[in-house]
C-alpha positions in Angstrom: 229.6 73.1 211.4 229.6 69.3 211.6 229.3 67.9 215.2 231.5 67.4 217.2 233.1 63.7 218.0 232.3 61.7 220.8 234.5 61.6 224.2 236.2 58.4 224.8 239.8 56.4 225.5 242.4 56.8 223.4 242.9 54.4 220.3 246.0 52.8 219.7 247.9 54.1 216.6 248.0 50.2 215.0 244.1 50.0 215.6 244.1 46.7 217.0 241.1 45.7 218.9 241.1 43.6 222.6 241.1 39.8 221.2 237.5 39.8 222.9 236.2 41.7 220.5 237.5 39.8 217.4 236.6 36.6 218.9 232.7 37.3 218.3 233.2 38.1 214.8 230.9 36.4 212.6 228.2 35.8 215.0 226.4 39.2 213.7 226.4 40.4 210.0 229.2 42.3 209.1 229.0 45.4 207.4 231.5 48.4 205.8 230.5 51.9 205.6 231.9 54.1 203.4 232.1 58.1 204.1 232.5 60.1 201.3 233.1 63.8 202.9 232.3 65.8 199.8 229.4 68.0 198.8 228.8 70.8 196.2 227.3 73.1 198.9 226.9 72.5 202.4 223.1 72.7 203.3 222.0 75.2 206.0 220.4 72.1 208.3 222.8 69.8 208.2 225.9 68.9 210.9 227.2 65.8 209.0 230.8 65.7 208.0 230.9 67.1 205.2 233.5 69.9 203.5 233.1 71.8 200.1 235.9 71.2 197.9 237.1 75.5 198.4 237.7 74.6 202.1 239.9 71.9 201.5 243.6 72.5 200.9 245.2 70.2 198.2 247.4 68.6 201.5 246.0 65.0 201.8 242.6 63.4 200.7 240.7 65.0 197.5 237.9 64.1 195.4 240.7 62.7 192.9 242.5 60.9 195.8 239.9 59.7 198.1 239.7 56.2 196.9 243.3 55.9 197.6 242.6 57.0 200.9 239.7 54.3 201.3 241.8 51.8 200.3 244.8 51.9 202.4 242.0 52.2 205.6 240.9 48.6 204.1 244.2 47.7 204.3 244.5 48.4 207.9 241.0 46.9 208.4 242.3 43.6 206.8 245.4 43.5 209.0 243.6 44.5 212.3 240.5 42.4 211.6 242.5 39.0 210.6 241.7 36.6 207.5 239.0 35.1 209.2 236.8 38.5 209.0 233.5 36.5 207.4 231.7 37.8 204.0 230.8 41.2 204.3 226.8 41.2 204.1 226.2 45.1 203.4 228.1 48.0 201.8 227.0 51.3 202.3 228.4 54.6 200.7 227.3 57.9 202.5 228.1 61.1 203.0 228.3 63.9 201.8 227.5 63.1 198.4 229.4 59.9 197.8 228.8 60.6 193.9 230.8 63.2 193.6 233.4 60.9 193.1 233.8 59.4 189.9 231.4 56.0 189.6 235.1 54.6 188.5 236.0 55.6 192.0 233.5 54.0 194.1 233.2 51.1 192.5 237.1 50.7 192.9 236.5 50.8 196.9 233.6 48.0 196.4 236.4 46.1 194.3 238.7 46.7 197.1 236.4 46.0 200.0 235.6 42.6 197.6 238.8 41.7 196.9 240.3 41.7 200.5 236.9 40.9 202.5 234.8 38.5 200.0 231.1 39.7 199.6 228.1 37.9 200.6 226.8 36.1 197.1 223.3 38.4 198.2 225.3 41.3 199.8 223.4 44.6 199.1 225.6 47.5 198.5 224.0 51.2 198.1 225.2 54.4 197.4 223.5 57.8 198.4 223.1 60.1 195.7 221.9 63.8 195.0 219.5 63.7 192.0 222.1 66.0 190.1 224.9 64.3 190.5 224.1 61.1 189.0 223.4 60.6 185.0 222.6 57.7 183.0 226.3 56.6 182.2 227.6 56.5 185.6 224.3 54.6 187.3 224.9 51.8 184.4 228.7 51.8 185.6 228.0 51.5 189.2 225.0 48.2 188.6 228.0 46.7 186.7 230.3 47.3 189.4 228.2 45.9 191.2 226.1 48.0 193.2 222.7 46.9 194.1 220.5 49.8 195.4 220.6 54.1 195.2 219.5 56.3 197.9 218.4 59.7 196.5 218.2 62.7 198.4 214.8 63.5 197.4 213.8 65.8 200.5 211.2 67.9 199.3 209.3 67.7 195.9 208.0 71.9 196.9 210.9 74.6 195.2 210.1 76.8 198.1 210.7 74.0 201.1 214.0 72.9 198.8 215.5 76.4 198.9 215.0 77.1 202.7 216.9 73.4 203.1 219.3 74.9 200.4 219.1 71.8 198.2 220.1 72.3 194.8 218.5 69.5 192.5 215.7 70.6 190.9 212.7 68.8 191.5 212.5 67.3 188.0 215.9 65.8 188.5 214.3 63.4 190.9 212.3 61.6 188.2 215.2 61.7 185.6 217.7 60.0 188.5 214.9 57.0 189.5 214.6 56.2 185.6 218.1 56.3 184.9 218.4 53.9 188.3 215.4 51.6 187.2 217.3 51.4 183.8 220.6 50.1 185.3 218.3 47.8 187.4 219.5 49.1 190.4 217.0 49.6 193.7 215.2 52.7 194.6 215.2 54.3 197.8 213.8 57.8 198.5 214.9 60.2 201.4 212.3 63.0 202.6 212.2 65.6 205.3 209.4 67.0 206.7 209.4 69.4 209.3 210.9 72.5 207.1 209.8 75.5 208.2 207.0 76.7 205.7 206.1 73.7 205.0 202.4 73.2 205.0 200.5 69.9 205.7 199.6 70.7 201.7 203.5 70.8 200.6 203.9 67.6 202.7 201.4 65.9 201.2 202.3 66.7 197.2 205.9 65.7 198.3 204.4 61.9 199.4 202.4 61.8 196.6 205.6 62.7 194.3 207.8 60.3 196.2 205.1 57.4 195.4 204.2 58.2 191.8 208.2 57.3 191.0 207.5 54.3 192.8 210.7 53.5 194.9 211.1 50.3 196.6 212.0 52.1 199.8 210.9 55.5 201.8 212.7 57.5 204.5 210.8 60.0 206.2 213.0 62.1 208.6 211.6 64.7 210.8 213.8 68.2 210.6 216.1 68.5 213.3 217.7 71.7 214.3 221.2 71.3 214.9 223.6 73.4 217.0 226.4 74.8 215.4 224.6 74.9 211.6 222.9 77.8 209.4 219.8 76.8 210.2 219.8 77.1 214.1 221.5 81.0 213.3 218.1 81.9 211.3 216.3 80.0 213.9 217.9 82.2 217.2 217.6 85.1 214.7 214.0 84.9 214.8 214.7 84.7 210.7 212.7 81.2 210.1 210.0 79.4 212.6 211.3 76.1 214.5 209.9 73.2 213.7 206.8 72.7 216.0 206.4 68.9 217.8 202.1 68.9 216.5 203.6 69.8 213.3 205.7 67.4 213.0 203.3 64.9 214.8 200.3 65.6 211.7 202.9 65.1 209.3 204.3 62.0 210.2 200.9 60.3 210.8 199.7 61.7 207.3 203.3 60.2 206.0 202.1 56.4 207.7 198.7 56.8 206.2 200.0 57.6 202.2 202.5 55.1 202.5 200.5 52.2 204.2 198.0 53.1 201.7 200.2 52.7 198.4 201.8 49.1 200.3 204.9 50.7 201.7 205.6 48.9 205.3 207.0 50.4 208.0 209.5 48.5 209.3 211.6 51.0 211.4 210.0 54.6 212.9 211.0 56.5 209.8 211.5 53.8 207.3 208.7 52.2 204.8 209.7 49.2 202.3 207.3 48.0 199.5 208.5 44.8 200.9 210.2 43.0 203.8 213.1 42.3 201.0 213.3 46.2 200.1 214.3 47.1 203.4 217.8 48.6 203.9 219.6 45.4 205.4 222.3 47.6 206.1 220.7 49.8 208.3 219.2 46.7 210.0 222.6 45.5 210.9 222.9 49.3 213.0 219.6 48.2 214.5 220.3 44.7 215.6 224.2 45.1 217.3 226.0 43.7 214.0 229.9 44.6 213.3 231.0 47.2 211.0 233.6 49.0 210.1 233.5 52.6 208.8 236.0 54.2 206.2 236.3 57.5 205.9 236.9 61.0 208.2 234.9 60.9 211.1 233.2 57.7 210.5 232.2 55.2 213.4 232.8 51.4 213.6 231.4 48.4 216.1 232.9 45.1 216.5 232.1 43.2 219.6 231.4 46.1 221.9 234.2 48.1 221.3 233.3 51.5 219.0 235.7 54.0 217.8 235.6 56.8 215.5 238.2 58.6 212.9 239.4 61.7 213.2 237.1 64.2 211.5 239.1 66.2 208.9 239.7 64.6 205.2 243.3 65.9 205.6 244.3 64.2 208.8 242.5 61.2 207.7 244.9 60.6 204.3 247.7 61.6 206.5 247.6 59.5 209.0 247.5 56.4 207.0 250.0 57.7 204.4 252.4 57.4 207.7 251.1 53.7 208.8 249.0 55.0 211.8 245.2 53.9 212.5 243.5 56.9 211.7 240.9 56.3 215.0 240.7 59.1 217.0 239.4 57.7 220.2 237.1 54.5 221.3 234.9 53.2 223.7 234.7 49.4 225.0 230.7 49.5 226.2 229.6 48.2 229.2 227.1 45.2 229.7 224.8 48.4 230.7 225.4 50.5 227.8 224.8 47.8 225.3 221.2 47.1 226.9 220.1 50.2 226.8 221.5 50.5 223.4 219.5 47.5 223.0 216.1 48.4 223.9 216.4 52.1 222.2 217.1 50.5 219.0 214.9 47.5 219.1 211.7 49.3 220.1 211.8 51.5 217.3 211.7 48.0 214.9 208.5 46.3 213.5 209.4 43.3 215.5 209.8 44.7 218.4 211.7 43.7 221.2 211.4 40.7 223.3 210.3 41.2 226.8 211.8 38.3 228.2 214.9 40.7 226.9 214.0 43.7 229.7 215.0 44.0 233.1 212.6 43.2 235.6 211.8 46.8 235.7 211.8 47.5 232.2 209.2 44.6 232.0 206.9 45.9 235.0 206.7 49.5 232.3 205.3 47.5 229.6 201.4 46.9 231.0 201.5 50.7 231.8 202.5 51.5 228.2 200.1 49.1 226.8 197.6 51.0 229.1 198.2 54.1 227.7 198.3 52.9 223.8 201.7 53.1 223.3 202.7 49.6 223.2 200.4 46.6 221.3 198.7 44.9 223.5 198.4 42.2 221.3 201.9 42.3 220.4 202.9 41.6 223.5 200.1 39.2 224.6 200.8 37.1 221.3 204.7 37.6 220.3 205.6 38.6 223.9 207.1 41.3 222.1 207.1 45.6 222.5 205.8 46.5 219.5 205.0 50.5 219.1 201.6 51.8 218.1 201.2 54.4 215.6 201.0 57.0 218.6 204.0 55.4 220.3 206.1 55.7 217.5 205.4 59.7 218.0 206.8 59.2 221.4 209.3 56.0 221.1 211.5 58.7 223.0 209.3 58.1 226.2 208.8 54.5 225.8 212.5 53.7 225.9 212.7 56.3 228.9 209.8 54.0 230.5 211.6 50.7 229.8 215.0 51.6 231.4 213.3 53.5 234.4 215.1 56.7 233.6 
């Protein structure tokens, strides 16, 4: 089941935001998000928010109405955001699988988000995609939409490590989807997992090596995560499938750093590579570095000067709440000068450029010599750049560094 939303104060039913908030508009990059809620099947490891079309009644949003639906939430984004909202910089469609909505479809959103928003004259804008559900035709019609980039849901190039994730694109689909993309002239990223239970160092390996010889601008290495509440944990309590195990996991990701690095893919975020600093997902970046966005969609989350808030979760509710005029937030949060630095420093760290030390807390900066001591931070990094940069072996544990920097 997907996870639950976070706790939090009530929104208002118009969606307006404190004038605070809108007042620092345009001092970040500005972003939109897109959720697209739909998928064939859902996977067995995944708590996204995502519905197969047999458990959705026909009240409210549908694959064939959706954009409808995402358009209307622009509307209110317009009116609640003001005409002074600056160029949006990044649009990102996710889900789900956003392509299982006609490409007609999503590029009507992008038109919409243009049309009432402006785009950037270099704004990227990126679907994800499953392998199968993309062809030729419909990645031509989304580069003349104009989308700029594809992120496939590569995962696994081993049959046996696809079918315990329950992916259903055949490995071979992978190759097909990158040319088709190439041909459009649209950018390449890859998502992996590694991690899956069965999954030897070997089947790892073929998968980086698969991932490279398509040669994608961008790579995303995730390690698997058992969720509460999703197919895979039941096997896992069942005793039917292994957990993931942390040395596992640890040998992977270093042999992942070491293929990549070695075939000129940078890493610029923990689990993210680019073939250049220009390949990397500037969306994403804009999570990373406190920008504004705002996301469309059931159960997607929005920033804009401090104050976050979140839709309600089902499709159905979603449509019907702005089919009646009403915000379709279900709750928010106005952060606190605290939460936002230690939102800070766990983001920041995990980034090639580190974070600034002059930007920690007098205790946060008293940490840093001990980390450096025990090669977790560069030393050089922070002698030279006075910056927290991770070493390879931090990066395994960027989870104890940020304890260590905010003394917890």
């Amino acid at each position: 089941m997907p996870s639950a939303l976070p706790e939090g104060e009530p929104a208002p039913p118009s969606g307006e935001l404190p004038q605070a908030a809108l007042a620092t508009l345009g001092s970040h990059p500005f972003g939109i998000y897109v959720h697209v809620p739909f998928c064939i099947v859902r996977c067995g490891y995944c708590d996204f928010n995502t519905y197969t079309l047999t458990e959705l009644g026909a009240d409210g949003a549908s694959v064939a109405t959706y954009a409808d639906a995402a358009l209307r939430e622009l509307d209110l984004a317009l009116a609640v955001l003001g005409p002074s909202t600056p160029p949006v910089q990044t649009v990102f469609f996710g889900g789900g699988t956003p392509t299982m909505l006609a490409a007609a479809d999503l590029v009507r959103v992008l038109h919409g988000i243009r049309d009432r928003f402006g785009l950037a004259q270099d704004a990227e804008v990126t679907t994800e995609a499953n392998p199968d559900s993309v062809t030729a035709e419909s990645l031509r019609e989304l580069a003349a939409g104009g989308f700029t980039r594809v992120s496939f849901g590569m995962q696994s190039a081993v049959p046996h490590v696809l079918k315990v994730l329950e992916r259903t694109h055949d490995p071979d689909n992978v190759g097909r989807a990158v040319q088709g993309a190439r041909a459009a002239g649209l950018g390449v990223s890859l998502d992996l997992i590694y991690g899956t239970p069965g999954e030897s160092v070997d089947d790892w390996r073929t998968s980086l090596d698969a991932a490279i010889a398509l040669a994608p601008d961008h790579v995303s290495a995730y390690a698997l995560v058992v969720e509460e509440g999703t197919k895979l944990a039941a096997q896992v309590r069942r005793g039917q499938v292994p957990a993931p195990e942390d040395d596992d996991e640890a040998t992977k990701y270093e042999l992942a750093e070491r293929v990549l690095s070695g075939a000129g893919y940078g890493w610029y975020e923990v689990s993210n590579w680019a073939r250049t600093p220009a390949d990397r997902c500037r969306h994403n970046e804009g999570y990373w570095s406190d920008g504004d966005w705002w996301g469309v969609g059931p159960g997607a989350h929005s920033h804009v000067g401090g104050v976050r808030w979140w839709n309600v979760k089902h499709p159905n509710p979603f449509a019907n709440r702005l089919n009646s005029g009403q915000s379709p937030a279900a709750g928010r949060e106005l952060l606190t000068d605290e939460q936002r630095y230690d939102e800070r420093v766990l983001l920041a760290v995990r980034l090639v450029d580190g974070l600034p030390v002059d930007d920690l807390l007098p205790a946060g900066r008293q940490a840093v010599a001990g980390l450096i001591a025990d090669g977790l931070v560069d030393g050089g990094a922070a002698m030279r750049e006075r910056a927290v940069v991770l070493t390879l072996r931090g990066r395994l544990l960027a989870d104890t560094v940020v304890r260590r920097l905010l003394a917890w």
